[in-house]
C-alpha positions in Angstrom: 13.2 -0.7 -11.5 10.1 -1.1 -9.5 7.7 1.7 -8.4 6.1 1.4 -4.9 3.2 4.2 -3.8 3.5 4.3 -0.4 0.5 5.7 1.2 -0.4 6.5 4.4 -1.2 9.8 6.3 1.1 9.3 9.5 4.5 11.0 8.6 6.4 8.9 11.1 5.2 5.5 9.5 6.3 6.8 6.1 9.9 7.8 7.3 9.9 4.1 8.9 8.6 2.7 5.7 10.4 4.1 3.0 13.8 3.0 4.1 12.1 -0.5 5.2 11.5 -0.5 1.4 14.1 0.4 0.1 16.3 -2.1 2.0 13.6 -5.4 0.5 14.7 -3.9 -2.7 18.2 -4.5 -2.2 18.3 -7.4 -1.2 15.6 -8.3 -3.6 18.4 -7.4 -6.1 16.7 -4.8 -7.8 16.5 -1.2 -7.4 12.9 1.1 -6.4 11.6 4.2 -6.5 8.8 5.2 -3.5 6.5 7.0 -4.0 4.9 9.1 -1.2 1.2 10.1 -0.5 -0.5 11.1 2.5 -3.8 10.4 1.8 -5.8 8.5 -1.5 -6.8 11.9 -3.4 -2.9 12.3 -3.6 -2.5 9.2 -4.6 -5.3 9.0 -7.1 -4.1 11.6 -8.7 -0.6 9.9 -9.0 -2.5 6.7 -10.1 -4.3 9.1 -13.0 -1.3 10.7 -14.3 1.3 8.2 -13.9 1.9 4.4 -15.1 0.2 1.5 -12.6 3.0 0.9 -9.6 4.4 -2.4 -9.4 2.9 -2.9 -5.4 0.6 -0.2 -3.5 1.3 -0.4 0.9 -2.5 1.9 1.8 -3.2 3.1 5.1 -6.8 2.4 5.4 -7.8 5.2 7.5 -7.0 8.8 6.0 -8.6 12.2 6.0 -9.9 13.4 3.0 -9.9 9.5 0.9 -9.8 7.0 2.9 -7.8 3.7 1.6 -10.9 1.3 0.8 -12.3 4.8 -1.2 -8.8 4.8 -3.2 -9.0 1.3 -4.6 -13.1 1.9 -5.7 -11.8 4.8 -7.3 -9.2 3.2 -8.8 -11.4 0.6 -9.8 -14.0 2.9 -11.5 -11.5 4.1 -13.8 -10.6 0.2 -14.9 -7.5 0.2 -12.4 -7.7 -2.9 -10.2 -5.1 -2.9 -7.8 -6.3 -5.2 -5.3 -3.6 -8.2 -6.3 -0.6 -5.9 -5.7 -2.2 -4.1 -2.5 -0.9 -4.5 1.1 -3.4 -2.7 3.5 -2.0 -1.2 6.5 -3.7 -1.1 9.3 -3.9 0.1 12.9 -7.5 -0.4 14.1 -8.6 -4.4 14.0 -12.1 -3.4 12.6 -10.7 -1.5 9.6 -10.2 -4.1 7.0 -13.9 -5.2 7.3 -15.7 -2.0 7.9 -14.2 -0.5 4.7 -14.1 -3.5 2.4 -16.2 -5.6 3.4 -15.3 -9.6 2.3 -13.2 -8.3 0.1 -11.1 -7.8 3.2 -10.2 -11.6 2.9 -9.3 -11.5 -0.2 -6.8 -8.6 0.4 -3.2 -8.9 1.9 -2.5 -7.1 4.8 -0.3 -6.1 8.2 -1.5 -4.8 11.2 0.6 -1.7 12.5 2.7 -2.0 14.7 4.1 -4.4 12.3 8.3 -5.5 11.9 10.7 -5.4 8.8 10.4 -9.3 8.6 6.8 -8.9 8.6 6.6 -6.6 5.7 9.6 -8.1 3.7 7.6 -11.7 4.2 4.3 -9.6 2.9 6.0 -8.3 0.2 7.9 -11.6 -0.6 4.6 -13.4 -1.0 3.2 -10.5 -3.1 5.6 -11.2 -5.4 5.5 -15.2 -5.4 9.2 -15.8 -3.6 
């Protein structure tokens, strides 16, 4: 069983994503639990009272915690989730106005994106 936090603040992409997810998993041959946050205080709070998840997919632009704010949070209390991160993002300038070069270093898809992107994101994430 894996545990994916989902997080992003647009309803519709997390309806899209969640089954997109859960289908990777099956045929992954292994089952998943999503979980849901609409914004990185949620899902900061999740990180803080729950074990690490197995892969984070972050929306990078959220209202109240943004999702370069999440991972420096996350990182300030010895959580570095960077290596299992997949940004999501709409807006081309995100990645480096929010992280900087660690941008580069980071995994990411550009929304709009398709399930083989993300299953091909995912699949690399994991080494297959």
């Amino acid at each position: 069983m894996k545990t994916i936090l989902a997080v992003d603040d647009n309803e519709q992409v997390r309806e899209i994503l969640v089954p997109m997810l859960e289908i990777w998993a099956e045929d992954q041959g292994f089952e998943v639990t999503v979980i849901e946050k609409v914004n990185g205080r949620e899902a900061l709070d999740w990180v803080q009272e729950h074990d690490m998840p197995d892969l984070t997919l972050l929306d990078m632009r959220m209202p109240v915690m943004s999702g370069a704010e999440f991972l420096r949070q996350c990182a300030l209390l010895g959580h570095d989730l960077r290596p299992t991160t997949l940004l999501l993002t709409g807006y081309a300038d995100d990645l480096d106005e929010h992280l900087g070069s660690d941008a580069l270093l980071m995994k990411h898809l550009r929304k709009p994106f398709m399930a083989s992107e993300l299953f091909a994101a995912l699949n690399n994430m994991l080494g297959k």
